[in-house]
C-alpha positions as CSV (number, residue, x, y, z in Angstrom):
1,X,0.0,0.0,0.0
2,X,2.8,2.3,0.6
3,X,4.8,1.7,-2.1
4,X,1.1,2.3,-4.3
5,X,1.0,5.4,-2.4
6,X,4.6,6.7,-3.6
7,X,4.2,5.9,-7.1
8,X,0.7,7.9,-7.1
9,X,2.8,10.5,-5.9
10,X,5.5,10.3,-8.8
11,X,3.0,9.9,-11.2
12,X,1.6,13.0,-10.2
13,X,4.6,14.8,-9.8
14,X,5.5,13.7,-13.1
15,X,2.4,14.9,-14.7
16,X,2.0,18.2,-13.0
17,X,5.6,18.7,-14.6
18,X,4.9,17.8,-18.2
19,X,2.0,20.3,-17.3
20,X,4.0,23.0,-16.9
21,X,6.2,22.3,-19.5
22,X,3.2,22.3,-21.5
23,X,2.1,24.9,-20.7
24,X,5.4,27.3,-19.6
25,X,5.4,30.3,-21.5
26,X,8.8,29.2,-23.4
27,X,7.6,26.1,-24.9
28,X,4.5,28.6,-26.4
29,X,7.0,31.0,-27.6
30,X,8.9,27.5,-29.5
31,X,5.4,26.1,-30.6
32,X,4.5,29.5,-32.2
33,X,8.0,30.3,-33.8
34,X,8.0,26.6,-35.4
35,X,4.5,26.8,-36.4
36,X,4.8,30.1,-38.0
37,X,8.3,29.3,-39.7
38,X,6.9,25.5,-40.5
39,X,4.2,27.6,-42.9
40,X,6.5,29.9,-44.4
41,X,9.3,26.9,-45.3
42,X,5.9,25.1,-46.5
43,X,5.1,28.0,-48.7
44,X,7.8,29.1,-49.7
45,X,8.7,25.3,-51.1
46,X,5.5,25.1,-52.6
47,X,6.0,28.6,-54.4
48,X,9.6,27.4,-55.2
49,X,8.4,23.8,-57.2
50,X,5.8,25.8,-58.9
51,X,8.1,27.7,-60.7
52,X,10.6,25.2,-60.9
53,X,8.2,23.2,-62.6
54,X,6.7,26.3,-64.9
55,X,9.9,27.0,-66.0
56,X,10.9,23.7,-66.9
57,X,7.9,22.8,-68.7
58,X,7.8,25.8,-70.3
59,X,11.5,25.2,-71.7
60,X,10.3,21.9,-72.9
61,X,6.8,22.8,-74.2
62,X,8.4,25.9,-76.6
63,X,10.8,23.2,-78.2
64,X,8.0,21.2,-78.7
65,X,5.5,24.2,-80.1
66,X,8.8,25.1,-82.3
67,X,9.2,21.6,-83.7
68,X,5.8,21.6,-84.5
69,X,5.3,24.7,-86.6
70,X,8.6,23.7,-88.3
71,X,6.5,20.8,-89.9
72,X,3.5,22.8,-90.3
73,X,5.2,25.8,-92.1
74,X,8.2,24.4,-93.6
75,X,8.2,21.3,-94.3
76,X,10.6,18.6,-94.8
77,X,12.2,16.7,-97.8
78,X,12.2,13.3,-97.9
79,X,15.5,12.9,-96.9
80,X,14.8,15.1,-94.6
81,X,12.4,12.9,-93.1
82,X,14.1,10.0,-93.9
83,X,17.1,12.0,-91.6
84,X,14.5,12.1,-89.1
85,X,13.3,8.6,-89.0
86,X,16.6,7.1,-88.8
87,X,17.3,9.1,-85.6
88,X,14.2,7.8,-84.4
89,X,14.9,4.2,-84.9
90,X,18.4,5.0,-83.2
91,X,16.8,6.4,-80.0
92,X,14.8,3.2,-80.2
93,X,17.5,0.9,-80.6
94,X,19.6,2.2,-77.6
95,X,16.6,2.8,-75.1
96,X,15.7,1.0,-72.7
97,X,16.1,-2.1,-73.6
98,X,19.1,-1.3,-76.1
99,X,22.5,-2.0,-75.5
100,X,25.6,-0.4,-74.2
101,X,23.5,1.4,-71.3
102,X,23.4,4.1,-73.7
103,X,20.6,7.0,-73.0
104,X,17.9,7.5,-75.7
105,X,16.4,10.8,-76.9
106,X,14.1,12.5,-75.2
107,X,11.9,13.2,-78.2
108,X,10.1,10.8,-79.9
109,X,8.0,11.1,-82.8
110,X,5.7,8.6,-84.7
111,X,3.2,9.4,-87.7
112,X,0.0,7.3,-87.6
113,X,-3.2,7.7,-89.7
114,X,-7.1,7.7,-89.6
115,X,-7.3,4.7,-87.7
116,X,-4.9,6.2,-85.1
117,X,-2.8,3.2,-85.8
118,X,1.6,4.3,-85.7
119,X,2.3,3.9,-89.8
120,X,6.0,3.5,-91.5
121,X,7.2,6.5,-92.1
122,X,10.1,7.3,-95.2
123,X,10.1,3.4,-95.0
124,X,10.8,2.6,-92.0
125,X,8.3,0.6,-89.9
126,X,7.7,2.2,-86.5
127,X,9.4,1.3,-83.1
128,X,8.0,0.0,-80.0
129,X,8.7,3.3,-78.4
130,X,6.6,4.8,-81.4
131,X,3.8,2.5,-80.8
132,X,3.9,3.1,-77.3
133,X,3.5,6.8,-77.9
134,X,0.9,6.4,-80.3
135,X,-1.4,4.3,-78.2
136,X,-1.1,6.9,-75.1
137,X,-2.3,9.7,-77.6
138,X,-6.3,9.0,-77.1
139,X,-7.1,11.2,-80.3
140,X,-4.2,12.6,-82.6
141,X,-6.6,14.8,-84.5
142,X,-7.6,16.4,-81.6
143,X,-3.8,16.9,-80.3
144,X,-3.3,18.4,-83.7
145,X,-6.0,21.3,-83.6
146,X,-5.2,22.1,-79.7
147,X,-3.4,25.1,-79.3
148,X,-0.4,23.7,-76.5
149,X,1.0,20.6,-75.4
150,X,-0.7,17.8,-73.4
151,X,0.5,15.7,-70.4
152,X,-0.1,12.1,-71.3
153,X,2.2,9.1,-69.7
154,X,4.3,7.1,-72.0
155,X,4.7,2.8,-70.9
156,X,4.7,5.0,-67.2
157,X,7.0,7.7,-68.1
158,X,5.5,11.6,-68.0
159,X,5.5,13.5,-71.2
160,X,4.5,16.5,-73.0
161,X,2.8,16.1,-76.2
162,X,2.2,18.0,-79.9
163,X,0.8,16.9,-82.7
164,X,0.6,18.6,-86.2
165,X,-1.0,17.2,-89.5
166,X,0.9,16.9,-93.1
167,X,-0.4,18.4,-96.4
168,X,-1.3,14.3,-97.0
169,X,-3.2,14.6,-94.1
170,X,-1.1,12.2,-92.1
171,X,-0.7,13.2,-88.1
172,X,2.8,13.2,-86.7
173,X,2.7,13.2,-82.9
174,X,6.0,14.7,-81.1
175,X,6.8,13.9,-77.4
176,X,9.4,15.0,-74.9
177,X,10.2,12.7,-71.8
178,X,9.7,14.9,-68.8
179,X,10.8,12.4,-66.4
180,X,13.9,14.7,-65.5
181,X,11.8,17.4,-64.6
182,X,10.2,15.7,-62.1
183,X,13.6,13.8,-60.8
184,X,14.4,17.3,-60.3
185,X,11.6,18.6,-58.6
186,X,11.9,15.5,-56.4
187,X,15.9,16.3,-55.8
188,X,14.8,20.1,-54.7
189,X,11.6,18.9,-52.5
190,X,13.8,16.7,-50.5
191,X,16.6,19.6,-50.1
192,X,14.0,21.9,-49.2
193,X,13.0,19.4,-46.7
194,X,16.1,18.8,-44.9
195,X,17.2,22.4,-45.3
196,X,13.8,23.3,-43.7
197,X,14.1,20.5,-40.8
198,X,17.5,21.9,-40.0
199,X,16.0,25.2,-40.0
200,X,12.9,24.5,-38.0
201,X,15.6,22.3,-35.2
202,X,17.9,25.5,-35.3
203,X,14.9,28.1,-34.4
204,X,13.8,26.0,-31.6
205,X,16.9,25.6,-29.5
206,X,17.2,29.8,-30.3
207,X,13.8,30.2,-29.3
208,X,14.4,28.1,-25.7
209,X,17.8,29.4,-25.0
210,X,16.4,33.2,-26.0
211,X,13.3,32.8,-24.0
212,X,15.2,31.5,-21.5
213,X,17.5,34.6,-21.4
214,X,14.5,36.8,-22.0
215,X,11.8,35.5,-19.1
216,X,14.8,35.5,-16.3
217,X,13.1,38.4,-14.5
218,X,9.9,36.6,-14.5
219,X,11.7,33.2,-12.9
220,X,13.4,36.0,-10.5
221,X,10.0,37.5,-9.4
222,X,8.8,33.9,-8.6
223,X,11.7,32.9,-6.8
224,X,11.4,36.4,-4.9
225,X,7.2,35.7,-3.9
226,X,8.3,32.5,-2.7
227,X,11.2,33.6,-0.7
228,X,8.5,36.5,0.8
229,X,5.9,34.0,1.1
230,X,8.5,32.1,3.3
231,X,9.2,35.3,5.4
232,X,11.6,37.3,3.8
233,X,10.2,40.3,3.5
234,X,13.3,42.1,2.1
235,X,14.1,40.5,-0.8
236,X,13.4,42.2,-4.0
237,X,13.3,41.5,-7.3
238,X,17.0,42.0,-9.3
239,X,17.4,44.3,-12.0
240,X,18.3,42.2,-15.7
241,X,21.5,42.9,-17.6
242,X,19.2,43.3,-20.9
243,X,16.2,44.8,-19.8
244,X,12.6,44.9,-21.6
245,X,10.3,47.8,-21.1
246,X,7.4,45.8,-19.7
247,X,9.3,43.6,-18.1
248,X,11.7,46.6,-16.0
249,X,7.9,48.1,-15.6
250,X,6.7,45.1,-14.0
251,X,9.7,44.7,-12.3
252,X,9.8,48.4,-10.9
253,X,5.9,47.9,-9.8
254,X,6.7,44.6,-8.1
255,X,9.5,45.8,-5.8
256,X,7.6,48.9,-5.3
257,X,4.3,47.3,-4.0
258,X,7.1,44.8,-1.9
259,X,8.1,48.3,0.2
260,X,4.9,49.0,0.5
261,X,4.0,45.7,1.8
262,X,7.1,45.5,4.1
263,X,6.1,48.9,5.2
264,X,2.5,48.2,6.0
265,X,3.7,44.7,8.0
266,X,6.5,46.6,9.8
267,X,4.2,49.6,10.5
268,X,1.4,46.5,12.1
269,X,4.0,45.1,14.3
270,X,4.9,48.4,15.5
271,X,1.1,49.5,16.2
272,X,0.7,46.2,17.8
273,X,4.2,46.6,19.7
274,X,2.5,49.6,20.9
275,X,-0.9,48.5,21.7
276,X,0.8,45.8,23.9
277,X,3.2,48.1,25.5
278,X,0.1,50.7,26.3
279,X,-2.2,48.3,27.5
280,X,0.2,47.1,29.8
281,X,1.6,50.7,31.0
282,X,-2.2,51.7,31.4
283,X,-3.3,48.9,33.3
284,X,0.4,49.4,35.9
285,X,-1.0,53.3,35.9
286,X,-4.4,52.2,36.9
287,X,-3.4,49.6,39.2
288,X,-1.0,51.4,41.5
289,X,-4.0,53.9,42.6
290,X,-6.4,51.4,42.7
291,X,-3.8,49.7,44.8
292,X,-3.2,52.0,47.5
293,X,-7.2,52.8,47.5
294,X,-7.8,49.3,48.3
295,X,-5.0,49.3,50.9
296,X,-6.2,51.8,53.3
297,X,-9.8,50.9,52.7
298,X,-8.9,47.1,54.1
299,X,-7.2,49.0,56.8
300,X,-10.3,51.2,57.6
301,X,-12.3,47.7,57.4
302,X,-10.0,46.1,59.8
303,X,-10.3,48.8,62.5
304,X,-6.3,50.0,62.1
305,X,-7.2,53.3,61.9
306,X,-8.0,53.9,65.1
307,X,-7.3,58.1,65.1
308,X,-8.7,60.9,63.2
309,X,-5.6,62.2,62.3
310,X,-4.9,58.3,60.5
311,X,-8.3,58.1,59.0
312,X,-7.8,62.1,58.0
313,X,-4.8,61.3,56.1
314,X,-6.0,57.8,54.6
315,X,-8.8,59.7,53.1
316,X,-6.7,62.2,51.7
317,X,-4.3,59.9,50.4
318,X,-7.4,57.6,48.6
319,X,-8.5,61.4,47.2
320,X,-5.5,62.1,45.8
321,X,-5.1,58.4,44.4
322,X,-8.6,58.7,43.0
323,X,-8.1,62.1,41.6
324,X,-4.7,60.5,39.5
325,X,-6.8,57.5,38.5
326,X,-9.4,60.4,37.0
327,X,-6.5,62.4,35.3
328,X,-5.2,59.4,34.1
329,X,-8.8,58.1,32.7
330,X,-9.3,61.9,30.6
331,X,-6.1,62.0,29.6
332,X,-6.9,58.3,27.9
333,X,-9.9,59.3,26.8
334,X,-8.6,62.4,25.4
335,X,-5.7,60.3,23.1
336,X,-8.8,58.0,22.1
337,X,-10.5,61.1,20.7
338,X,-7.8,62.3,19.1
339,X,-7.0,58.9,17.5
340,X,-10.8,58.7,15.8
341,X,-10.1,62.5,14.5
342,X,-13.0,63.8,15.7
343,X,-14.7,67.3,13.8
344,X,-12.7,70.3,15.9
345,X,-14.5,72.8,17.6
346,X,-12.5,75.0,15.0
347,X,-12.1,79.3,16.0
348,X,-9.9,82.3,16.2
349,X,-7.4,81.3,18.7
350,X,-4.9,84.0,20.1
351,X,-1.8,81.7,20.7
352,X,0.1,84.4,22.7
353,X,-2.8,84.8,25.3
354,X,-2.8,80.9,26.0
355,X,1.3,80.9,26.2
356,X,0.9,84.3,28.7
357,X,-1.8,82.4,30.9
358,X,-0.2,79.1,31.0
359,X,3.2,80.8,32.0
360,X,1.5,82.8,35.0
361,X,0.1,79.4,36.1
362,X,3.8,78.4,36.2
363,X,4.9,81.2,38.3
364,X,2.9,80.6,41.1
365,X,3.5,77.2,40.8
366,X,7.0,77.4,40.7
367,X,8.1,81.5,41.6
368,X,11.7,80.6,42.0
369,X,11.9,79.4,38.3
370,X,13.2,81.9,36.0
371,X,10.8,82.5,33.1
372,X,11.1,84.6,29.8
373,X,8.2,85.1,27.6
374,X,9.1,86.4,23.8
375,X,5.4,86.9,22.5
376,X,5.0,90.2,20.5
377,X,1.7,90.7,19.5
378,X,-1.1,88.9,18.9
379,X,-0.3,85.1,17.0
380,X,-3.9,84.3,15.5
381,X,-4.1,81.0,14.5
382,X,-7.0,78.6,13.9
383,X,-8.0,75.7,16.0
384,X,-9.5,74.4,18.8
385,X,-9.0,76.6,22.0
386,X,-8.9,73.7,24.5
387,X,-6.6,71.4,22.3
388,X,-4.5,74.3,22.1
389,X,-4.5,75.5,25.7
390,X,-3.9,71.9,26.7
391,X,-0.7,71.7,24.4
392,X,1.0,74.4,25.9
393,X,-0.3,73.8,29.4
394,X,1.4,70.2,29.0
395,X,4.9,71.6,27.2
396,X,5.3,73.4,30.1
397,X,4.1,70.8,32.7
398,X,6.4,68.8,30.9
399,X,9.5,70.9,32.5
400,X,8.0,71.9,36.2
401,X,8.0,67.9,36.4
402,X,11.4,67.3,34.8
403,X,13.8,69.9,35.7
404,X,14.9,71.1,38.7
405,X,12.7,74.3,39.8
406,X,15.6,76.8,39.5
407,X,16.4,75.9,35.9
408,X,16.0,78.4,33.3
409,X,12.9,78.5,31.0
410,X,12.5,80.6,27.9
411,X,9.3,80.7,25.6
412,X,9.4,82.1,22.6
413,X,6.1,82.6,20.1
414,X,6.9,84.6,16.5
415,X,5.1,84.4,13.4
416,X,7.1,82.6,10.2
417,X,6.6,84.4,7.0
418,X,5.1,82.4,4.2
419,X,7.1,84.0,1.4
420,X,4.1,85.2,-0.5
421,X,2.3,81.5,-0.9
422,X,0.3,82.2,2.0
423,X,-0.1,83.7,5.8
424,X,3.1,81.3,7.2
425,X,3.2,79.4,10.3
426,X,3.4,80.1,13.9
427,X,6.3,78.7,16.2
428,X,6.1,78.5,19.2
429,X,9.1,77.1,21.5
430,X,9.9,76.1,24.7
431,X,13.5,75.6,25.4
432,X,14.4,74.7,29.2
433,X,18.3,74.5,30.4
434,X,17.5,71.3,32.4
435,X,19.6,68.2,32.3
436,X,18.4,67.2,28.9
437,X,17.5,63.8,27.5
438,X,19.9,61.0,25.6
439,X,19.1,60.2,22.1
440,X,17.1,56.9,22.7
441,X,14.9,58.9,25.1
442,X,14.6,61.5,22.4
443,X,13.2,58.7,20.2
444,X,10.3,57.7,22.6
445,X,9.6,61.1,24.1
446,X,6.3,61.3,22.5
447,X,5.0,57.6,23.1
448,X,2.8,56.7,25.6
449,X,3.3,56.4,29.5
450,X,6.8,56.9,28.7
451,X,8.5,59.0,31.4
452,X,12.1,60.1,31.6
453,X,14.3,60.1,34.7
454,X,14.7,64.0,35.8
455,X,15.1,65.6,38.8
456,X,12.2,67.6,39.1
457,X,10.3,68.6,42.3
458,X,6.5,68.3,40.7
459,X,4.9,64.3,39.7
460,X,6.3,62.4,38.0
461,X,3.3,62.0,35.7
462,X,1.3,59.7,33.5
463,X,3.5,59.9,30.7
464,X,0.7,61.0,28.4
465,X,1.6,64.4,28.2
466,X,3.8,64.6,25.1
467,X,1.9,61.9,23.3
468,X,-1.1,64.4,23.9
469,X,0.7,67.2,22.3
470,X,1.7,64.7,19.4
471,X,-1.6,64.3,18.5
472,X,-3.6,67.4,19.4
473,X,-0.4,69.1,17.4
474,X,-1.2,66.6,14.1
475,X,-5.1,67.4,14.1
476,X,-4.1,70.9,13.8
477,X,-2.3,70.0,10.7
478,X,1.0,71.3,12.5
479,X,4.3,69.6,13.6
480,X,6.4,69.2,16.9
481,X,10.1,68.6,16.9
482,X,12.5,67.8,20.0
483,X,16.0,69.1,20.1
484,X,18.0,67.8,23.0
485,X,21.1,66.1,24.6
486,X,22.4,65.3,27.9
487,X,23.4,68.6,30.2
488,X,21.8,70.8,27.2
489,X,18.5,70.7,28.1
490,X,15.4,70.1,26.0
491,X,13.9,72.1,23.6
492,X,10.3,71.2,21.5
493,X,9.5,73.4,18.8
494,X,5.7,73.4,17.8
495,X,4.6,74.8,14.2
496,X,1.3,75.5,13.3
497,X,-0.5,77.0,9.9
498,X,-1.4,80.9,10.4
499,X,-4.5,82.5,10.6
500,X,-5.1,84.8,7.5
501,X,-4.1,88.3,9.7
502,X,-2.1,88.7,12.7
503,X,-3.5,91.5,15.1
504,X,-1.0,93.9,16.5
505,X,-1.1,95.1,20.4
């Protein structure tokens, strides 16, 4: 049974191969070529015999037609004829029964009368050759009125046939053996034929090895899907040494929807990278608060908290827990939002008053911290108020969390001119001389819960802060950019598109 089993399995390997070979585009290309060049050698051999054969028989048929208006016109003497007749009986007596091996004449001619019997002619009785000739001619009389030669077959042997009547009224029929002709014709059939099977062998192996040469790419793009369907998403299909048009277009379109294919499965794993990494930072976030809440309510339950100073202080503790746990929930909620793009409540927003309001809320937060403000004028800009005020409320959160509380801060709004294609940008930046940030923190400043060390006084945070600005920054079809490095503090720049005026104070 399992030996049955493997040689169902060759057998079908085996004929899912002569399948494809079947059915591969190179053995098309080879069946087409051959067919086409199999119809032209055909042709063109049939074309070639045909005139061949024309121009023979027309050689032999205006000897013929010129013997026969000799006797018509002319005429002969009778030793003329006798001349003639003697020839005759020579070709006769050497043919093919004659001796020697000799060749006879190719012309015959016999005279026969009413009866269309062969007659003596000058005396001399006629040959069997003669009387061969005469009895293939069906009706002399009629040969002699028709106005060209005749095929008729000789004892087997192809001729072309005239006849011609004397003043005596006596019909002399004149034949030529074409039997060379058609040896020849036979000699250039079979040269055609070998010429045309070498031909036809000769365009088939060029046709393989050139389609061969010729479909390379396409055998590269297949090997290249099955190395990605393996897993190996980099690989790409190679450029040809020779290349076709379509094929360096398919080519070209191939590798280019590979990137974007690698591209969308790298961009996945990193969303889903992410997606793990934030459910797992939100559910630490929300389980250290719900932690400690639980903590001193089991120790209220249990009776521990035996003085109102301790149950004073366990309450304010599970308030402040519960209050984080709330910031923590809006802030999610508020990324969530942004992620869905929701319709902006979209108005005339003065940029400077939000950076002036948020930086008084930072001096009496933090009055030891030394602040400078560069805001001239108005910077109208259009957006949504709150999105905005919570961007720059959490840039400079951001650094009273951060940096130490005597570190310097500078903020700086100014209005980018456009260059005539349009009102410009606004820029706002806040640049802080804290202890900075190393390049791999750089990288992940703006993802989610992520939180720096820093040796701020304030929170630490929930590490939302900057990925809120990220995105409240994008709806506003605007950019942020982070400059930093360790001991050089850390400086985020935040463009956004220009209202139409800007209002002067």
């Amino acid at each position: 049974m399992r030996c049955w089993t493997g040689t169902k399995r060759w057998i079908g390997a085996r004929a899912r191969h002569h399948h494809r070979a079947i059915h591969s585009l190179r053995a098309k290309l080879t069946l087409v070529n051959v067919c086409v060049l199999t119809l032209g050698i055909v042709a063109a051999t049939a074309v070639s015999l045909m005139g061949m054969r024309h121009f023979l028989l027309d050689r032999v048929d205006t000897e013929l037609m010129g013997s026969r208006t000799a006797l018509q016109r002319t005429g002969f003497t009778q030793k003329e004829i006798e001349t003639i007749s003697a020839i005759s009986e020579l070709a006769a007596q050497f043919g093919k029964t004659g001796a020697g091996g000799l060749p006879r004449s190719d012309t015959i001619m016999v005279a026969v009368d009413a009866n269309r019997e062969p007659i003596s002619f000058a005396g001399i009785a006629p040959t069997e050759r003669q009387r061969e000739l005469a009895a293939a001619v069906d009706d002399p009389a009629a040969l002699a009125n028709s106005p060209g030669p005749r095929d008729v077959s000789v004892a087997g042997d192809p001729c072309r046939t005239v006849a011609t009547s004397l003043g005596d009224g006596t019909v002399v029929v004149l034949a030529t053996d074409t039997g060379s002709v058609h040896s020849s014709m036979k000699k250039a059939l079979k040269l055609d034929l070998a010429f045309g099977t070498v031909l036809l062998a000769l365009l088939a192996l060029l046709t393989m090895l050139g389609a061969k040469h010729r479909l390379r790419p396409l055998e590269d793009m297949v090997e290249t899907a099955s190395a990605i369907a393996e897993g190996d998403l980099t690989r790409r299909v190679p450029a040809g040494r020779d290349p076709v048009t379509e094929i360096e277009q398919l080519r070209t379109a191939l590798n280019s929807m590979l990137h974007q294919v690698e591209s969308a499965f790298e961009t996945r794993e990193h969303s889903a990278a992410q997606l793990r990494r934030f459910v797992a930072d939100a559910s630490h976030e929300l389980r250290t608060p719900l932690s400690a809440i639980r903590g001193y309510l089991q120790l209220y339950d249990k009776g521990m908290l035996r003085e109102p100073a301790e149950r004073a202080r366990a309450l304010a503790r599970m308030t402040a827990e519960a209050d984080r746990m709330g910031r923590l929930v809006e802030e999610l909620l508020t990324l969530a939002r942004l992620d869905q793009q929701p319709q902006l409540r979209v108005c005339t927003v003065d940029l400077s008053r939000l950076v002036r309001d948020a930086a008084d809320d930072l001096r009496a937060q933090q009055p030891q911290r030394p602040l400078a403000v560069s805001a001239n004028g108005a910077m109208i800009v259009q957006g949504d108020e709150s999105g905005l005020r919570q961007v720059v409320g959490n840039l400079l959160a951001n650094v009273r969390a951060h940096t130490p509380a005597d570190a310097p801060l500078r903020v700086e709004l100014e209005r980018e001119d456009g260059g005539g294609h349009g009102p410009g940008a606004v820029r706002l930046r806040v640049a802080d001389e804290g202890p900075g940030m190393t390049p791999e923190d750089a990288d992940r400043i703006f993802d989610r819960f992520f939180r720096a060390g820093g040796e701020g006084s304030g929170p630490a945070g929930s590490g939302l802060g900057m990925a809120i600005v990220q995105a409240v920054v994008a709806s506003h079809a605007g950019e942020v950019t982070v400059r930093t490095a360790p001991g050089d503090g850390l400086a985020v720049t935040v463009t956004l598109p220009a209202a139409a005026r800007t209002v002067k104070t």
